[in-house]
C-alpha positions as CSV (number, residue, x, y, z in Angstrom):
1,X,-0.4,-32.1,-24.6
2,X,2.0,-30.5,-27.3
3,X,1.7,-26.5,-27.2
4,X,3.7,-23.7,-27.3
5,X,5.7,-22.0,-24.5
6,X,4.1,-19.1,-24.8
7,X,0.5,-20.6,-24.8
8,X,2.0,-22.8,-21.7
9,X,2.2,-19.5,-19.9
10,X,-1.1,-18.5,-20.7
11,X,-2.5,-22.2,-19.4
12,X,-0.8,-21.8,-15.9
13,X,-1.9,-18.5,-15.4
14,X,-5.9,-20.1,-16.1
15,X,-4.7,-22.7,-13.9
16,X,-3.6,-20.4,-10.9
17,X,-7.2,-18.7,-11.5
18,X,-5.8,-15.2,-13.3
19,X,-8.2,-13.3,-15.1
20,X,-6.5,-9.7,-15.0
21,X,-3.4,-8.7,-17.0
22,X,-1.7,-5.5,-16.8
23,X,1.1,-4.8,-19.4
24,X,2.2,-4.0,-22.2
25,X,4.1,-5.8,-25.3
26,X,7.2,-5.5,-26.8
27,X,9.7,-7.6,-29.6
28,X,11.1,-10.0,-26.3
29,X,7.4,-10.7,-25.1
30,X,5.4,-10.6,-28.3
31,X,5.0,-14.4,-28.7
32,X,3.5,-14.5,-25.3
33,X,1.1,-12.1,-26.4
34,X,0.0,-13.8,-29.2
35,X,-0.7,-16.0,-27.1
36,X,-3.1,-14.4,-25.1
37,X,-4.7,-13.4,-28.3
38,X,-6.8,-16.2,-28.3
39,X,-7.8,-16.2,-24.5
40,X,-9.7,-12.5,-24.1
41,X,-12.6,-14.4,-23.2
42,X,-11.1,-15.6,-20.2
43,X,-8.3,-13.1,-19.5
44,X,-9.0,-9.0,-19.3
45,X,-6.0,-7.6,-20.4
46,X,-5.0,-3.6,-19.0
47,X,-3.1,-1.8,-21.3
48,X,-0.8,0.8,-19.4
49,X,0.9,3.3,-21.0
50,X,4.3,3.1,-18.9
51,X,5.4,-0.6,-17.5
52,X,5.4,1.2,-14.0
53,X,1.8,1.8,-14.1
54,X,1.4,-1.9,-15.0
55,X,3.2,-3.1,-11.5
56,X,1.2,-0.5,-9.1
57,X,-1.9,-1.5,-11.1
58,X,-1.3,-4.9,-10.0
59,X,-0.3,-3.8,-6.0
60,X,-3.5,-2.0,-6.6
61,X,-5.2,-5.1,-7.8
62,X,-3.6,-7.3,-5.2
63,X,-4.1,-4.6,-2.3
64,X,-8.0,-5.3,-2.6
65,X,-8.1,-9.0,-3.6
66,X,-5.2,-10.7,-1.8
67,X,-4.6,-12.3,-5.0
68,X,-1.4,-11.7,-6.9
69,X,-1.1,-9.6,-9.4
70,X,-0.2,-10.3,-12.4
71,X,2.0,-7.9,-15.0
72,X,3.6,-8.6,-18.4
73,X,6.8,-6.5,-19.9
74,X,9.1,-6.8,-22.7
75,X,12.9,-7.1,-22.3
76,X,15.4,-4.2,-21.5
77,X,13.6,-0.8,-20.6
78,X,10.0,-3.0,-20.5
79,X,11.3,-5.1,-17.7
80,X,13.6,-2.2,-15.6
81,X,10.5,0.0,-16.2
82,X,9.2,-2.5,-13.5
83,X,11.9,-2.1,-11.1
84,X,10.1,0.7,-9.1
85,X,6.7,-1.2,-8.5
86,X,8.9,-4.4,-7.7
87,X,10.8,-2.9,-4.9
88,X,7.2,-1.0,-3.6
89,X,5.6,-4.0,-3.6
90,X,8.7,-5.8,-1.7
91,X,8.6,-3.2,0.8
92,X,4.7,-3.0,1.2
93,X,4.5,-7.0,1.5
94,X,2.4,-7.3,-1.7
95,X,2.1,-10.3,-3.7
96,X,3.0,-10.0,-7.5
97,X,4.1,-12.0,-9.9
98,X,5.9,-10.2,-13.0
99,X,6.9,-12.0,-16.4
100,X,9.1,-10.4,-18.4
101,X,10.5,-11.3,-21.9
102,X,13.8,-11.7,-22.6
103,X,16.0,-12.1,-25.9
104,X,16.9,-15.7,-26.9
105,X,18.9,-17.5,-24.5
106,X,22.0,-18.2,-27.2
107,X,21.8,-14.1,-27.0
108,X,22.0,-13.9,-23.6
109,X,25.4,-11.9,-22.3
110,X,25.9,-10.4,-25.8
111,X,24.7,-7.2,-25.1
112,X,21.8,-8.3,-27.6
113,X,19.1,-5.3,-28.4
114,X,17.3,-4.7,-25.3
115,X,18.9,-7.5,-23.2
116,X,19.4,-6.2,-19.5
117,X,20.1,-8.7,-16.9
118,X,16.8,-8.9,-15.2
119,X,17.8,-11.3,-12.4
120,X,20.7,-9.6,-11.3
121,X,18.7,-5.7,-11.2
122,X,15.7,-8.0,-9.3
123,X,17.8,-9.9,-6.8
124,X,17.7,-7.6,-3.7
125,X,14.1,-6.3,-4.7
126,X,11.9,-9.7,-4.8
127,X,11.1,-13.1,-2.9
128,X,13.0,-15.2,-5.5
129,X,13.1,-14.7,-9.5
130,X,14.3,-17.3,-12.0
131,X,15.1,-17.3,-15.9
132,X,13.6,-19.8,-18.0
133,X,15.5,-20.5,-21.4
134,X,13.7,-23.9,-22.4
135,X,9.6,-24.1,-22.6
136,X,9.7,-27.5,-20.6
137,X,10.7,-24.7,-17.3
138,X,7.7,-22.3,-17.5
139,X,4.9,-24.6,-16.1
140,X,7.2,-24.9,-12.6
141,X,8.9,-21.7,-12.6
142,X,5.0,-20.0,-12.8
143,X,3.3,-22.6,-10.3
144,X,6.3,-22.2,-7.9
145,X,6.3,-18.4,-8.5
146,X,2.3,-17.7,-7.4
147,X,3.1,-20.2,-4.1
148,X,6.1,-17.6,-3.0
149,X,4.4,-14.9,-4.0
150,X,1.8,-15.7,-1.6
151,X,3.4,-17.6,1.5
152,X,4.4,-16.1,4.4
153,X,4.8,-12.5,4.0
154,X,4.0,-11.5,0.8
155,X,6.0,-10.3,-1.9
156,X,6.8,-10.3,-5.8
157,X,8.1,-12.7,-7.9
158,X,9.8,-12.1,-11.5
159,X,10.0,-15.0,-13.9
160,X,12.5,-13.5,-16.9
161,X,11.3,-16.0,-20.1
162,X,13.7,-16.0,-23.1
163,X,12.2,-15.9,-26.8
164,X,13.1,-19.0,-27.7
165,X,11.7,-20.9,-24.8
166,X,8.1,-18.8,-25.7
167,X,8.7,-20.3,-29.1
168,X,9.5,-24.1,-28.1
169,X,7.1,-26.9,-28.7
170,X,6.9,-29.0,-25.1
171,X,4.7,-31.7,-23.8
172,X,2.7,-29.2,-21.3
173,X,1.7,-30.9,-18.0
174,X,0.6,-28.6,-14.9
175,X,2.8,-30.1,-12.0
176,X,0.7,-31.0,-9.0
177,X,1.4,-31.0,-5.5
178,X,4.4,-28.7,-5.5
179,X,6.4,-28.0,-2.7
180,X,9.0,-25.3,-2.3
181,X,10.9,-26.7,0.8
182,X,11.2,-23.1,2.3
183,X,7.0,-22.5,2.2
184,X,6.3,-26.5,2.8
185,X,4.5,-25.5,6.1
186,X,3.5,-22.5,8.3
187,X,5.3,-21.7,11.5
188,X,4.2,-23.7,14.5
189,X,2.3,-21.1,17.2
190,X,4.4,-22.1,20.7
191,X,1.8,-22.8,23.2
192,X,3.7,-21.4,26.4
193,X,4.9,-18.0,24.1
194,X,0.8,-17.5,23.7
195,X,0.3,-18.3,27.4
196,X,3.1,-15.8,28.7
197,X,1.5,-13.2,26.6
198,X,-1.9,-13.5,27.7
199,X,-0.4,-13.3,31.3
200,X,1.7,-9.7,30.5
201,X,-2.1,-8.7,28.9
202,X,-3.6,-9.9,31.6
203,X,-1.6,-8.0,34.3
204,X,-0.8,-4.8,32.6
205,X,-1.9,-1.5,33.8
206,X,-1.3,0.0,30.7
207,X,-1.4,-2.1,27.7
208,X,-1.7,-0.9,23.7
209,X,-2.4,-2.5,20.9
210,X,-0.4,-1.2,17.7
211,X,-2.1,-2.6,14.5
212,X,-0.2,-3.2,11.5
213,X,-1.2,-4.4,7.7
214,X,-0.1,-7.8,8.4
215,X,-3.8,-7.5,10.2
216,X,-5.3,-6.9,6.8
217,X,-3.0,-9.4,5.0
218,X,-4.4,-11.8,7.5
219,X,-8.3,-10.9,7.5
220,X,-7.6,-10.7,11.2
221,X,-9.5,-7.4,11.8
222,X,-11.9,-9.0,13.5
223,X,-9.9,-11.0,15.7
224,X,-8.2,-7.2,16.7
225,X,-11.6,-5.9,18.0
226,X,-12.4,-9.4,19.7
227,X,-9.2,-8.4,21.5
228,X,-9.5,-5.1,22.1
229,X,-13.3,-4.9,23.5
230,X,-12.3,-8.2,25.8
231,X,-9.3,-6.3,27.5
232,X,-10.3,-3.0,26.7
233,X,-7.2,-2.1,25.6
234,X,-6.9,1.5,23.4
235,X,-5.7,0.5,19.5
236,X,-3.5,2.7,17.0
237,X,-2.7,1.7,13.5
238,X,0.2,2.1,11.2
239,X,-0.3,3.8,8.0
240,X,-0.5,0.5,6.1
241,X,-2.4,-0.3,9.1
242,X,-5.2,2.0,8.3
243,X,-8.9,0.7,7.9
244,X,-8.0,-2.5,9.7
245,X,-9.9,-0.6,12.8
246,X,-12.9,1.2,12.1
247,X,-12.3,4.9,12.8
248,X,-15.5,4.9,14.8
249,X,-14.8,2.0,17.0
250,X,-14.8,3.4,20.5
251,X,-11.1,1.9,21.1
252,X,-9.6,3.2,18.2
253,X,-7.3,6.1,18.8
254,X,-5.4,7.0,16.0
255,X,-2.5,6.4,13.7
256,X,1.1,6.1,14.8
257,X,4.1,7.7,13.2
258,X,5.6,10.9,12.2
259,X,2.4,12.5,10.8
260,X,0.3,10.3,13.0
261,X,-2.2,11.6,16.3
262,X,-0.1,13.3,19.4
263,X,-2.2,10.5,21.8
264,X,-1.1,7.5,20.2
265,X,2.8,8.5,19.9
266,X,3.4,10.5,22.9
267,X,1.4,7.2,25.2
268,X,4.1,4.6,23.6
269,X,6.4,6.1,26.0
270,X,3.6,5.6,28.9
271,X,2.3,2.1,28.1
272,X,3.6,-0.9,30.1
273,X,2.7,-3.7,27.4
274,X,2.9,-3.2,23.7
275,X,1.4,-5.6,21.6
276,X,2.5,-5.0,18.0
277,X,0.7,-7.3,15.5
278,X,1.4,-7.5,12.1
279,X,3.9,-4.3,11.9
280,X,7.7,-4.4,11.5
281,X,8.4,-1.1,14.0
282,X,9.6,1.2,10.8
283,X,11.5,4.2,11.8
284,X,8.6,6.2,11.2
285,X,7.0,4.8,13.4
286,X,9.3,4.7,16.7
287,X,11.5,8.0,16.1
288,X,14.6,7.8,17.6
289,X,15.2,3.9,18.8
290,X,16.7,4.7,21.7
291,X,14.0,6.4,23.1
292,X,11.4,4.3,22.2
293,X,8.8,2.8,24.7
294,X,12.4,1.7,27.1
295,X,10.1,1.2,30.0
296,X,7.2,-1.8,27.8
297,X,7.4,-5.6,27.9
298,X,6.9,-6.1,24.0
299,X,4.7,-9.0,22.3
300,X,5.7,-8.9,18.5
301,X,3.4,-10.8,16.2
302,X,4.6,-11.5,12.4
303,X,4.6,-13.8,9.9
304,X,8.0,-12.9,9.2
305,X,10.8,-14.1,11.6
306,X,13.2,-11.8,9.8
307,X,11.3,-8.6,11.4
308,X,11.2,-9.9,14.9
309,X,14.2,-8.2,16.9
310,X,15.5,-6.6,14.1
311,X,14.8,-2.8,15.2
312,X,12.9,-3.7,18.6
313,X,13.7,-6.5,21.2
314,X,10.9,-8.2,22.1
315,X,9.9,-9.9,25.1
316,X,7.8,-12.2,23.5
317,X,8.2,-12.5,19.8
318,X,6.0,-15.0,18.2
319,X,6.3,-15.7,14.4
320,X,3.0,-16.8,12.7
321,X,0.0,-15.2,11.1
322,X,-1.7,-12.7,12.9
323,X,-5.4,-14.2,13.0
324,X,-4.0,-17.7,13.9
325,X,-1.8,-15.8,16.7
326,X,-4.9,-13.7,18.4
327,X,-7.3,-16.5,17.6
328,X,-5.2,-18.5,19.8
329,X,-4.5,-15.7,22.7
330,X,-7.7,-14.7,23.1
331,X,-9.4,-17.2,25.1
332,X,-6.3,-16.4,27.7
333,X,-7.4,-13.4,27.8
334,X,-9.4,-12.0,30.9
335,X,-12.1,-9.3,30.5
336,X,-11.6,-6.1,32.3
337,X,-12.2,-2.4,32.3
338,X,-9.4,0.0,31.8
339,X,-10.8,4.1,32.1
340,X,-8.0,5.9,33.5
341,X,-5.0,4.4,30.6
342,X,-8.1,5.4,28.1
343,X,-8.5,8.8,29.4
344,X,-4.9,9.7,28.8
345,X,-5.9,9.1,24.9
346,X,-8.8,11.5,25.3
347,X,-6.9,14.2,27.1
348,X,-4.6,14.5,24.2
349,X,-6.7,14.3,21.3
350,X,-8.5,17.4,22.8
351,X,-5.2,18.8,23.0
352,X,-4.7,17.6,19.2
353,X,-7.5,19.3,18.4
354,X,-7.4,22.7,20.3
355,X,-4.3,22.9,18.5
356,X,-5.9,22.5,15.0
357,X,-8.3,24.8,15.6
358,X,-5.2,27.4,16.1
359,X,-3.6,26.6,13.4
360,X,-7.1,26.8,11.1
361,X,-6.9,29.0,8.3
362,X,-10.3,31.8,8.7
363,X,-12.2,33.1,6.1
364,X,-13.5,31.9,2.8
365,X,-10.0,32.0,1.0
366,X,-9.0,28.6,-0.5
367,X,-9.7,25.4,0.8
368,X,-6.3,23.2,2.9
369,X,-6.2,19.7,1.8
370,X,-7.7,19.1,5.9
371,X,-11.0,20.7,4.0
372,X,-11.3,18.5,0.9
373,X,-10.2,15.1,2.7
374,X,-12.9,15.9,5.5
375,X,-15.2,17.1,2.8
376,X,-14.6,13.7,1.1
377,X,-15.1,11.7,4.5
378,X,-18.5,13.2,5.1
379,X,-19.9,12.7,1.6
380,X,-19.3,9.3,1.6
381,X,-19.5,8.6,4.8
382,X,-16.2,6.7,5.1
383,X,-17.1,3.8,2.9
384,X,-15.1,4.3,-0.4
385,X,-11.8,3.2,-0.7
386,X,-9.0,6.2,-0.6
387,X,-6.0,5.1,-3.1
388,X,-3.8,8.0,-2.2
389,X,-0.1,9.3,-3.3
390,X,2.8,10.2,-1.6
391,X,3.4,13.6,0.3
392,X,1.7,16.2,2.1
393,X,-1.9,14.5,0.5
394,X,-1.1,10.9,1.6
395,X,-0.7,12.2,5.3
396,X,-4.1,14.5,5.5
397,X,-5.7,11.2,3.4
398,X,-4.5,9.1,6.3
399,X,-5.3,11.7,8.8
400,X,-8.7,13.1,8.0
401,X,-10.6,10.1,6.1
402,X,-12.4,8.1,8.6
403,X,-12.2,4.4,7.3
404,X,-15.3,2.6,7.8
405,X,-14.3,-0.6,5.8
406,X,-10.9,-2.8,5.9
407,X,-9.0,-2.6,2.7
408,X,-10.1,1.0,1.6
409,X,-6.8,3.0,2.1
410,X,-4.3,2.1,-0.2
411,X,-1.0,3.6,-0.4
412,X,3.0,3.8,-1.1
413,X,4.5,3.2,2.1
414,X,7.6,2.0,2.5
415,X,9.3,3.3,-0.4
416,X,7.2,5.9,-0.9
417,X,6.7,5.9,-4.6
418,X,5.1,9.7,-5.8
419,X,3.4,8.8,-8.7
420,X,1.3,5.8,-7.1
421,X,-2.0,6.4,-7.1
422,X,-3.2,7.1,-10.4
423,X,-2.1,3.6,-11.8
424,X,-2.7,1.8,-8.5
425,X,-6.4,3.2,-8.4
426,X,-7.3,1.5,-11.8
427,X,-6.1,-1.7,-10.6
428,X,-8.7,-0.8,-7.6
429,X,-11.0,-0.1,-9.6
430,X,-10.5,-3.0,-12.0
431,X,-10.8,-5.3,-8.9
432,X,-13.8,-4.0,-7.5
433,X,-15.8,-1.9,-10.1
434,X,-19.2,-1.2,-8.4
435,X,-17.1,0.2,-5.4
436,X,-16.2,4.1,-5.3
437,X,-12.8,4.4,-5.6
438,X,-10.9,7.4,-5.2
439,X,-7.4,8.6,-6.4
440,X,-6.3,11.6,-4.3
441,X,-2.7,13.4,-5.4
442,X,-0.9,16.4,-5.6
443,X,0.5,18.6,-8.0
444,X,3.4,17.2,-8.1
445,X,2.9,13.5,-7.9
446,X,-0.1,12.7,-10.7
447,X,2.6,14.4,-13.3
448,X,5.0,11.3,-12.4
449,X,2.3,8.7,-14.4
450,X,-0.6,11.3,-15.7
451,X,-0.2,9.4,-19.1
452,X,-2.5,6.6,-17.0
453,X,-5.4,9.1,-17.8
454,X,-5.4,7.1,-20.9
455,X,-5.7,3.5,-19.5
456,X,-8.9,5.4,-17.3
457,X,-10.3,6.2,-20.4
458,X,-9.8,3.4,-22.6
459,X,-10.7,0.8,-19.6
460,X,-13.8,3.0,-19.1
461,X,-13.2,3.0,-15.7
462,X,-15.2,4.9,-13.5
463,X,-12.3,6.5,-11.3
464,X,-12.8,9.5,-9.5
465,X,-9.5,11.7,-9.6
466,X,-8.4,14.6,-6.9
467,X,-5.5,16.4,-7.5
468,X,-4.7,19.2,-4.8
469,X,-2.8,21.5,-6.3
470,X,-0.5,24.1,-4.1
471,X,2.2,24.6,-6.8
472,X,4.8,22.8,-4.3
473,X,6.4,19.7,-3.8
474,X,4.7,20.2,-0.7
475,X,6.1,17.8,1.6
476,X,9.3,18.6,1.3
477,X,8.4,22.3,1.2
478,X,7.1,21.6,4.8
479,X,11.0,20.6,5.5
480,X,12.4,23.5,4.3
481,X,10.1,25.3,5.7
482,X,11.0,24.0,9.1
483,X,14.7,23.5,9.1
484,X,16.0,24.8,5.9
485,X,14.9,28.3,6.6
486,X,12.2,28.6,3.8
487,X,15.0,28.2,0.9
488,X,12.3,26.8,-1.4
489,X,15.1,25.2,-3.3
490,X,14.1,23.5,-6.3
491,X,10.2,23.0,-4.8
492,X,8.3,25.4,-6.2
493,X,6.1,23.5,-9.3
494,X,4.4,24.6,-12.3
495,X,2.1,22.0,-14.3
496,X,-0.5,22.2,-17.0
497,X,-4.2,23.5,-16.9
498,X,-5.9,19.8,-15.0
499,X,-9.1,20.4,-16.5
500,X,-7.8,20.7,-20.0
501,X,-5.7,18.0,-19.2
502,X,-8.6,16.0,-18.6
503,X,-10.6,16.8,-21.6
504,X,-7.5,16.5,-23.8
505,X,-8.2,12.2,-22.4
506,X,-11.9,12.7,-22.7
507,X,-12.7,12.9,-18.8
508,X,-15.0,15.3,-17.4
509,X,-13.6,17.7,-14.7
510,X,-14.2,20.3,-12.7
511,X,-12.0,22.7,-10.6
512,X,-12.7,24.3,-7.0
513,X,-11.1,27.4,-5.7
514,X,-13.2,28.5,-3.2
515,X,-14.1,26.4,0.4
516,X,-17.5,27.2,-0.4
517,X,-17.7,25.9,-3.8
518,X,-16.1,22.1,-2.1
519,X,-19.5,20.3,-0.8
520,X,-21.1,20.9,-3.8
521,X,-18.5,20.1,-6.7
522,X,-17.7,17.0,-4.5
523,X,-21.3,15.8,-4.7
524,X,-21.2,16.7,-8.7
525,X,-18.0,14.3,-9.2
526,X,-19.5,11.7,-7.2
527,X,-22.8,11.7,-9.2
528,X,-21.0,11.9,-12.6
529,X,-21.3,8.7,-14.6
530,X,-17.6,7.7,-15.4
531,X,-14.5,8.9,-14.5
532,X,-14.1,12.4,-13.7
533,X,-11.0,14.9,-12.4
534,X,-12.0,17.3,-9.6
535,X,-8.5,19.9,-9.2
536,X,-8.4,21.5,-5.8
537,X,-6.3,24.6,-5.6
538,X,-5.6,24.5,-2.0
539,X,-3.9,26.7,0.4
540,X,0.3,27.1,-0.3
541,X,2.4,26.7,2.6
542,X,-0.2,25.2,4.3
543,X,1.4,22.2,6.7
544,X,0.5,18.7,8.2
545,X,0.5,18.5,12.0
546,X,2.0,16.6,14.6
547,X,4.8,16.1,13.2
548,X,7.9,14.1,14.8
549,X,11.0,15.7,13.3
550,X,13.9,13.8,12.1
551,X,15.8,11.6,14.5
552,X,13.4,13.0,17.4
553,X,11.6,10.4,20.1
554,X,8.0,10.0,19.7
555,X,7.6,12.2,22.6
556,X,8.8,15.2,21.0
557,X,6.3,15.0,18.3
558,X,5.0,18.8,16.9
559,X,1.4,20.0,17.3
560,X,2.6,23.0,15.6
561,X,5.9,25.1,13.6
């Protein structure tokens, strides 16, 4: 069938079963968007108001579908405006494909208006990218770009289309039965690896199961509690890891890291077996390497053979998808009861928790962010999904929400994009819009994309927005607090009036400054009927405990200053 390149595009994004968009045009992508034009009956197009919200709405999307997602920019600034979301999505294993415009190919190297080159900024940042300058390119180049976008370990893709090829009249065929020789087939599971791992399980005194988001990438949460129940063995999450355990599972005991629980961080150093599924041992996570669980045989599980020995031998490393992996182990497995190893967990929460109860600040003053996350928890009982930013509020959002349901903490992790939520929440919310989805972010980070406000509204999205405000860049006031002698250089933060803010983009809001005022204007945002801003002004120099310091073990994690 004859058609345009640009319509081609539109016809292999139906084919790979797209129906959300997030974008925005521009003179190197405007073909492709007349285009689309004539498909809004089968394709719901988000109009951002920065190209960076488009590529978090679409990790956002992604996150909560295991789809990719899907973002449109135009050429020069449109398409570097992406760069941030393309490397956060590289480094949070999030499948996304992004097609940019780009001038005409017999411009290309002329330093044309708004040519950049887009392959060579995206190189280090995605799974592959490709430039198509002919129409008869796009129908592979997209089908090949949603396979390696999903394969393996997920990732993004960026397909840079010249003008002219949008503008070319080809013979469209979709191409069947593609293969892309490096994703042809998924790793093989070695019989005798699962075998030797169930036998270290099997005979451990002390084993502990640290659960990454490769366990959520997966759907292999319920393969983790099979495993856990049947061996009894204690469980701890990574931040991405989050949700993949219910917090009220009776083996769950925490979050690892540097903000993580003092049970799960100081017992790496204890346990004789760690099984690490689905998580890539980030330096947040061990501390200081050298120091880090010497004394464990380690079982690594990843899709990724890249990850496994890279900051942690392994004893057994085994590359393949986590639920295939446990599905496979389990039946090795013996039952058995473990209550003294489980009891070491207990003892130090309660010593977690005595310590939080000294550091809690008395009285009736204003609330800490520990107040409105636990506030949060309680009203909905765990079940919404927390899209949180990045600082002091990501940590208590990780720390204090007790997730009920996979998938419903979603966050910068890797890169640790501020600025993250607000735009990655809408692609939440476009993905699942009867669930309760909440933004959570500081003063600082929902200035970096507040312009999304206007997507909210427009989109008539039924977000629910909570901005703790402490007029810091908190988390790095925390640092100089600690080891810069409180020289508040250049952290201290003013910001406009939230609430007016709000109004200004036709969203209801409210603002708390009292504890006591916090159950009860929580309760009013949740029963409001569209979206709706709640600012929190919460306590200053207030800080998030345990904390491992730089370059310290996980043993010499912090309760307190």
């Amino acid at each position: 069938m004859k058609m345009l390149g640009s319509e081609a595009i539109i016809q292999t994004l139906l084919k790979q079963g797209v129906t959300t968009i997030f974008g925005y045009p521009g003179g190197a992508n405007m073909p492709l968007y007349d285009a689309l034009y004539d498909h809004s009956d089968k394709v719901r197009h988000i109009l951002v108001r920065h190209e960076q919200g488009a590529t978090h709405a679409a990790e956002g999307y992604a996150r909560v579908t295991g789809k990719p997602g899907v973002c449109f920019a135009t050429s020069g600034p449109g398409a570097t405006n992406l760069v941030t979301g393309i490397a956060d999505a590289m480094m949070d294993s999030i499948p996304m494909v992004c097609i940019t415009g780009q001038v005409a190919a017999h411009l290309l190297g002329s330093d044309a208006f708004q040519e950049t080159d887009v392959i060579g900024i995206t190189t280090p940042i995605t799974k592959w990218n490709y430039q198509v300058t002919k129409a008869e390119e796009i129908p592979m180049a997209l089908a090949k770009a949603f396979i390696i976008a999903q394969h393996g370990r997920p990732g993004p893709v960026v397909i840079d289309i010249t003008k002219n090829a949008q503008m070319e009249m080809f013979d469209y065929k979709y191409p069947e039965n593609i293969e892309v020789p490096k994703f042809a087939k998924d790793p093989t599971i070695n019989t005798e690896d699962i075998k030797k791992a169930a036998e270290l399980i099997n005979n451990a005194k002390k084993p502990y199961l640290l659960v990454g988001h490769g366990v959520l990438i997966a759907q292999a949460e319920t393969a983790v509690q099979t495993l856990m129940e049947k061996a009894d063995i204690p469980a701890a999450v990574t931040l991405h890891g989050l949700s993949a355990v219910p917090c009220n599972h009776p083996l769950y005991v925490g979050m690892l890291g540097m903000h993580g629980n003092l049970g799960p961080n100081v017992l790496t150093n204890q346990a004789d077996v760690l099984i690490a599924v689905g998580m890539r041992f980030d330096d947040r996570v061990t501390g200081r390497l050298s120091h880090y669980a010497p004394q464990a045989k380690i079982i690594h599980i990843d899709i990724d053979a890249s990850e496994l020995h890279k900051n942690v031998k392994a004893h057994i490393a085994i590359q393949a998808d986590a639920k295939t992996t446990l599905d496979a182990l389990i039946p090795h497995i013996k039952k058995q009861k473990r209550y003294a190893w489980r009891k070491s967990f207990s003892l130090l929460k309660e010593k977690e928790l005595h310590a939080e109860i000294k550091r809690a600040i008395k009285g009736d003053g204003l609330p800490t962010m520990k107040d409105v996350i636990e506030t949060l928890s309680e009203e909905t009982d765990g079940n919404a999904v927390i899209v949180a930013d990045v600082g002091q509020n990501q940590m208590f959002s990780a720390r204090y929400y007790c997730y009920k349901k996979p998938n419903s903490f979603i966050t910068s992790g890797g890169l640790g994009t501020m600025g993250f939520s607000l735009p990655a929440a809408i692609g939440v919310q476009v993905a699942s819009p009867d669930q309760e989805v909440f933004t959570i972010a500081g003063d600082g980070g929902i200035q970096m994309n507040i312009q999304e406000l206007a997507t909210v509204t427009q989109e008539k999205l039924p977000l629910k927005i909570i901005v703790m405000s402490n007029g810091f860049l908190g988390m790095v006031r925390q640092w100089q607090q600690l080891f810069f002698e409180k020289r508040y250089s250049s952290t201290p933060i003013t910001g406009p009036d939230i609430v007016k803010v709000a109004d200004a983009y036709g969203i209801s809001a409210n603002r708390v400054t009292h504890k006591k005022d916090l159950v009860s204007a929580i309760q009013k945002m949740r029963s409001h009927v569209g979206s709706y801003i709640l600012e929190v002004k919460v306590e200053q120099e207030d800080n998030i405990f345990p904390m491992m310091p730089a370059g310290a073990s996980v043993e010499e994690i912090r309760l307190e200053e």
